[in-house]
N, C-alpha and C positions, 0 to 999 in steps of 0.2 A: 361342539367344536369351539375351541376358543378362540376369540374374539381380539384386534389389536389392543381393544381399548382395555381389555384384563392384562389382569398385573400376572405376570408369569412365577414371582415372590409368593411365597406363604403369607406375609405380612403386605401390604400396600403401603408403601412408604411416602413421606413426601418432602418435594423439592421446593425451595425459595430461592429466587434467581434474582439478583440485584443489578439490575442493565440489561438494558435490553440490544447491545452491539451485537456484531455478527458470534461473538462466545455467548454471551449469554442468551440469545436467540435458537444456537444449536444445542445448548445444553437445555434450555426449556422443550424445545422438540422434543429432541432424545428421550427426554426425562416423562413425556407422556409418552412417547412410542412404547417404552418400557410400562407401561401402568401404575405409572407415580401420580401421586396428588401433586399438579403443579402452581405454582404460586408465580407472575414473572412483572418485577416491579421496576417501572422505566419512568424516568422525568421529562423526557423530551419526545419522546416517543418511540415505538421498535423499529430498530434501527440503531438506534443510538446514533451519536456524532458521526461513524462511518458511514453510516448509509445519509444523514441529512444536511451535514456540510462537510464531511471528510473526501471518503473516498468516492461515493459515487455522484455527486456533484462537479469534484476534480476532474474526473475520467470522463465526465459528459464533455466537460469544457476542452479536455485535451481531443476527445474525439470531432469537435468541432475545427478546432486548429488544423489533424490532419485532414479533417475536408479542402481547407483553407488552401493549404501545402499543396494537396492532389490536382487544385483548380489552377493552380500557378505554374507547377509544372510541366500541367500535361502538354504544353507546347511542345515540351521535349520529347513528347511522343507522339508528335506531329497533327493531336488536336488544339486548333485556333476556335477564340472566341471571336467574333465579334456583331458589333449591333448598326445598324445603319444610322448613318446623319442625316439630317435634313435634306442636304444635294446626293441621298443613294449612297455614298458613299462610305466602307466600312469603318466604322470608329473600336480600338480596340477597346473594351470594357473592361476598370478597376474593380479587384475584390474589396468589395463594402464589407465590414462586421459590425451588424446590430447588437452589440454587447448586451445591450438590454434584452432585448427579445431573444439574446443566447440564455441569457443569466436567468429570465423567466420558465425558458423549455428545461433547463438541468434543473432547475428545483422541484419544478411539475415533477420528472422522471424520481427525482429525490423522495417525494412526498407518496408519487403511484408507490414505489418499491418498500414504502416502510408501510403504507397501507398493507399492499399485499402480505408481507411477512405479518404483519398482525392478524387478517385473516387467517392464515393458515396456522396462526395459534391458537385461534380459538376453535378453528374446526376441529383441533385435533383434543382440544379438551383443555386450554392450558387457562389459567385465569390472571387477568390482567387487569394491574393496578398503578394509575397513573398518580404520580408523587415523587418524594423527595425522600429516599430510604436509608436508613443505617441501621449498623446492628445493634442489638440489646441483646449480649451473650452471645455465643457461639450457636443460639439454635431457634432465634428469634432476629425478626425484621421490623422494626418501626415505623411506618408510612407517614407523611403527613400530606393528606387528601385536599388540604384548602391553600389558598391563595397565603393565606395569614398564618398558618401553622396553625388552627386554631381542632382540625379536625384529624385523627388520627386511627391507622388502622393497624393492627398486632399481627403478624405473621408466624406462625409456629412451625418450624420442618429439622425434619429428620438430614437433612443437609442443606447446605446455604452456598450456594455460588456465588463468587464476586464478578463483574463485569461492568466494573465502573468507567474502564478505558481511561485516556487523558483527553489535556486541552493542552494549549500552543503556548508555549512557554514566552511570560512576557518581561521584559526586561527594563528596571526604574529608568535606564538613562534611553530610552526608545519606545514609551508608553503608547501604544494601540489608542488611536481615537477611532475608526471607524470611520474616517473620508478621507486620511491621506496618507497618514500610518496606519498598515493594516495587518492585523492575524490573516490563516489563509481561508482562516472561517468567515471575514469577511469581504471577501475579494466581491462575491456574489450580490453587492448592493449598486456595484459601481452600474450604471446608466452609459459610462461610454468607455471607450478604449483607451488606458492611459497613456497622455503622450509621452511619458519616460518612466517607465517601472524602475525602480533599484531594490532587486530583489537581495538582503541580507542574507547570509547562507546559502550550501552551496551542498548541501545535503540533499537526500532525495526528495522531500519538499521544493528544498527551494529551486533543485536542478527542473522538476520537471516544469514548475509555475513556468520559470524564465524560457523555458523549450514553448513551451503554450503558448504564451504570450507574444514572444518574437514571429512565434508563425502565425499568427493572427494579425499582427502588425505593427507591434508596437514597438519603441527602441526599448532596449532593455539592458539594462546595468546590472552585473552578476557581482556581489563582494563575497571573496571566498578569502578564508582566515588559513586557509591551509595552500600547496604548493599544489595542487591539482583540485577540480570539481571530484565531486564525491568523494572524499579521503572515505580510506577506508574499501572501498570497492577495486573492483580489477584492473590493474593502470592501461591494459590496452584497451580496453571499453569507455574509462576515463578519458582517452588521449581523442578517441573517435570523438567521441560527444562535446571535447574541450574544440575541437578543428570544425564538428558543424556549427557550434554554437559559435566562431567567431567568422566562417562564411557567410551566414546568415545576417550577421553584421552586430552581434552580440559584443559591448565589450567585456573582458571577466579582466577585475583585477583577480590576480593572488596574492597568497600569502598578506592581504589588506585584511586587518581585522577592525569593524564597526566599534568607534568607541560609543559616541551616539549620536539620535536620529529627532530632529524638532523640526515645527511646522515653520515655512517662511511665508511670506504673502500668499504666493500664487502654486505650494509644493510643497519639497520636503527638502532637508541641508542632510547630507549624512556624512558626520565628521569620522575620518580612521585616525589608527594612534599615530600613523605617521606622520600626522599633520594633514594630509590632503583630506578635501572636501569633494564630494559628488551631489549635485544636485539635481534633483529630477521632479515630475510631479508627483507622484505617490513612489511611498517605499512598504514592500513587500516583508515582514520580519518573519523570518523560517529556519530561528533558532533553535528548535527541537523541543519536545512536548515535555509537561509533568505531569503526571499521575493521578487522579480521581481521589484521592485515599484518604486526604486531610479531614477528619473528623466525621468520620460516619461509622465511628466505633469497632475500628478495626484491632486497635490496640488495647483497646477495653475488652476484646473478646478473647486476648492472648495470642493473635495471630500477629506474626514476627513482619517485620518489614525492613527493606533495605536503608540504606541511609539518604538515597535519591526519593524515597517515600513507594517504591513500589516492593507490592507482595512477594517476597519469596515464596516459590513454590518448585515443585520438584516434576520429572518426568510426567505423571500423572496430574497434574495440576492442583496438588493438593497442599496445602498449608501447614504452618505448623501446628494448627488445629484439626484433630484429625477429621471431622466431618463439616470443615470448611476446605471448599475450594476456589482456587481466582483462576482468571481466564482474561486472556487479549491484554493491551498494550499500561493494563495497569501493572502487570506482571514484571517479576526480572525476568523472562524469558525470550521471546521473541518478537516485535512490534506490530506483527501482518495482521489484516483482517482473516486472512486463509489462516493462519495460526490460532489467531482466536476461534475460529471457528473450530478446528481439530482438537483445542485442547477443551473447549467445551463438552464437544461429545465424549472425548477421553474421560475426564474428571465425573461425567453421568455414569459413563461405564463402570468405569470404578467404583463408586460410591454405592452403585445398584446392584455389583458383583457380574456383571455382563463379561465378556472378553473383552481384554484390552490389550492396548501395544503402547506403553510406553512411548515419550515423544523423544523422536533422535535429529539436533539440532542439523546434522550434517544432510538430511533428509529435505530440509525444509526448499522447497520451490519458492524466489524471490524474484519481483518483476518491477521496471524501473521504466515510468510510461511516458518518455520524453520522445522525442523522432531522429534519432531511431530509439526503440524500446533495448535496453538494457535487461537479462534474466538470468539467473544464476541458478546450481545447485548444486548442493554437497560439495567438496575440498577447493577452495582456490588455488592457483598459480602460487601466489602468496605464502599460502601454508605447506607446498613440497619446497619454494627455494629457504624456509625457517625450520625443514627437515621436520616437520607435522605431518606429511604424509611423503611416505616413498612413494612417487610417481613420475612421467613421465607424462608431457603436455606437446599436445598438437593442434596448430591453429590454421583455418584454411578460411582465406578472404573471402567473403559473400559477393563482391563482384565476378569471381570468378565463376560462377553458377550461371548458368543458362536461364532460367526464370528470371533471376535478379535482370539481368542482360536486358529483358524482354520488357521488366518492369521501367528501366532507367534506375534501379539501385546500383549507388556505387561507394557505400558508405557499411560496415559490418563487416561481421564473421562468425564463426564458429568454432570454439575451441572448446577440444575435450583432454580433459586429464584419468588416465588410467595407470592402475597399480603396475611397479614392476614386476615381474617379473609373472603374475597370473593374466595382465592386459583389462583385469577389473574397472569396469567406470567407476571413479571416484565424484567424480566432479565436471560439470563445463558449465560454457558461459557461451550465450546467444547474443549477439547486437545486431539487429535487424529490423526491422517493420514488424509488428507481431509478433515478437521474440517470444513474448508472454505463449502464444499456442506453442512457436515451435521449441520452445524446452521439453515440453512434454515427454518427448521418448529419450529425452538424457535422464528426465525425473524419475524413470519407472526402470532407466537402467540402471540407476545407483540405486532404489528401492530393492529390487531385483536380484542386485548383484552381477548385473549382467556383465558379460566380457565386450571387448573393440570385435572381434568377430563375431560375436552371436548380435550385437546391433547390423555390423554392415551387412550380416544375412537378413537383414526384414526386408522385403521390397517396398522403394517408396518412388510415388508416380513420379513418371517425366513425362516431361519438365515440371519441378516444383524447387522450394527454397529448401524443403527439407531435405532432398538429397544431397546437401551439405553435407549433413549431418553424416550419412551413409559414408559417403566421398572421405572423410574425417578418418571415420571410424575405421575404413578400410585401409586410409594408407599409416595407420596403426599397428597394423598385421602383426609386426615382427616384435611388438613392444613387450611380449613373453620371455623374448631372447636376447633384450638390451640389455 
């Protein structure tokens, strides 16, 4: 009987993985599931940036915030705090945030999680080599082992992954020091709560920091260079998150764009072009990432790159070298850790001759972790009124749900987009608490193919937020015959 750890191959091939992020983590898996010799060379450790300062450090901290949120609230749902005085008497209690003891537990959780993933590399046979890698030719890896460059190890494989990822793109007139100017890699040293954040950008970075932050407590300065928060995203999910975030007491310039950003006595000054000044004590910069890719022999190997510095690669993840492949956000492709992860395993498949499925952009599930959570998938609103997709779009307020009601949600919606004339899900878009679960049966209806009737025939419990979704789909019906 054969055995996982045999190679199902005539020959036993083997894999070199360069990053160790959530792609290059899925493709070294993969690549021993299949019974490769695997090789998986990481600097920082497995995980990469996503999992040790990116993404699951960020989402620790935003899940703290919505704790924050939930305990402020809940008056509104008729539970009261309070503590007694000295004379008996009830005193209402302020939410305190231990920034430090927050910023201590997300890193622990950060460090358990890239531990874990390392275990389970090695259980599965993978060999791991901690250094600083680049290529030598398109079928060789150069490590260097020591502190000093001084010690170095050769890697030979029958294919080469890239999963270099990026870092936070830093700008000469707004230089990162690390205590008042900060990347969002290092928000995590701060010790207390800043008394005025001015987070630069206005992008899903910087949207969700400033969502975080304001609900934890801090005043927060949003500068956004464009005419709405998230250019680019869905303007009615825009418009919600633009109305909580100035409830909340958020203020957002727009259309202000940061010329630059220097340290004053006691803060930070941040000049726009229009002459005005904002000043706060630290400023957040969430100007969007660059690329891994500077000099670790990418181009020395004949593998093409774009003019922003990231990998061209194609549906399967693969290069213009045919037995190199790149994966995650060093890529022209998609920026998700959830993408990186899929195009990892794709680019294994591939390379090993498994099945595969091509990646299809319009597929991709996107999640925006602010409060409320923002999630998308497959065709916007956007691209039927630019005539990129024939459809028809319908939107149904999340207050109006029974659950929602029950919760005090009065902020969201649901809106789905289906093809004319078949009723096909193309597309929708979730703004809700947890949007991130509830797309799920929009994501497996556009996978699928599924039609606005064959979704509102699923049963989904009541009361719940997902019979929105139902509620949606059904008064669609006729969208065959519009």
């Amino acid at each position: 009987m054969e055995t996982m750890s045999q190679t199902p191959f005539a020959n036993r091939q083997s894999v070199a993985v360069l990053g160790g992020g959530p792609g290059g983590y899925e493709a070294a898996l993969a690549a021993a599931q299949l019974g490769a010799e695997v090789t998986l060379v990481e600097r920082v450790g497995v995980g990469g940036s996503a999992v040790l300062t990116d993404v699951v450090p960020s989402k620790s901290l935003i899940a703290t915030a919505d704790a924050a949120v939930a305990i402020s609230e809940a008056s509104d749902l008729g539970v009261q705090f309070y503590a007694k005085g000295a004379n008996g008497k009830p005193l209402k209690p302020e939410i305190a945030i231990n920034l430090a003891a927050v910023n201590k537990r997300l890193l622990a959780l950060a460090g358990q999680q890239s531990e874990d993933m390392r275990s389970t590399l090695l259980e599965a046979g993978v060999r791991i080599l901690s250094g600083h890698g680049r290529l030598e030719g398109p079928n060789a890896i150069v490590v260097s082992t020591s502190p000093g460059g001084t010690d170095f190890d050769r890697v030979e494989a029958d294919t080469v992954v890239v999963s270099v990822g990026a870092s936070p793109r830093e700008l000469d007139s707004a230089k990162p020091d690390g205590t008042r100017i900060l990347t969002w890699t290092q928000l995590y040293d701060m010790k207390q709560l800043p008394e005025h954040l001015i987070v630069v950008g206005s992008g899903v970075t910087g949207a969700e920091f400033a969502s975080a932050y304001m609900n934890l407590g801090a005043k927060v300065t949003l500068v956004s260079s464009r005419d709405q928060v998230l250019p680019g995203e869905d303007k009615d999910a825009a418009k919600v998150l633009e109305k909580v975030f100035k409830r909340g007491g958020m203020q957002v310039l727009s259309k202000a764009r940061a010329e630059k950003v220097e340290r004053t006595e006691d803060g930070v000054k941040v000049s726009l072009v229009d002459g005005r000044t904002v000043e706060g004590s630290h400023c957040l910069m969430a100007v969007g990432s660059v690329p891994n890719t500077h000099d670790i022999g990418l181009e020395e190997a004949g593998v093409e790159l774009t003019e922003s510095g990231h990998v061209r690669v194609n549906r399967v993840a693969r290069t213009s070298v045919p037995n190199v492949y790149a994966v995650g956000d060093c890529t022209n492709f998609f920026p998700l850790a959830s993408v990186a992860s899929m195009q990892g395993r794709t680019a294994v498949f591939h390379a090993l001759g498994d099945i595969v499925i091509p990646l299809e952009q319009r597929k991709i599930t996107a999640n925006i972790f602010t409060a409320p959570e923002i999630a998308t998938v497959g065709h916007s609103e956007q691209d039927v009124e630019n005539g990129l997709a024939d459809g028809i779009v319908h939107k149904l307020p999340l207050a109006a749900n029974p659950r929602a009601k029950m919760m005090g949600i009065k902020d969201g919606f649901v809106k789905i987009i289906a093809r004319k004339g078949s009723g096909t899900v193309i597309g929708g878009v979730i703004v809700a608490p947890k949007a991130s679960e509830l797309i799920y049966p929009l994501a497996v209806a556009v996978e699928r193919r599924l039609t606005v009737d064959q979704v509102s025939r699923v049963f989904a419990a009541y009361p719940s937020l997902s019979t929105s979704i139902t509620d949606a789909s059904r008064a669609m019906h006729l969208v065959n015959i519009s």
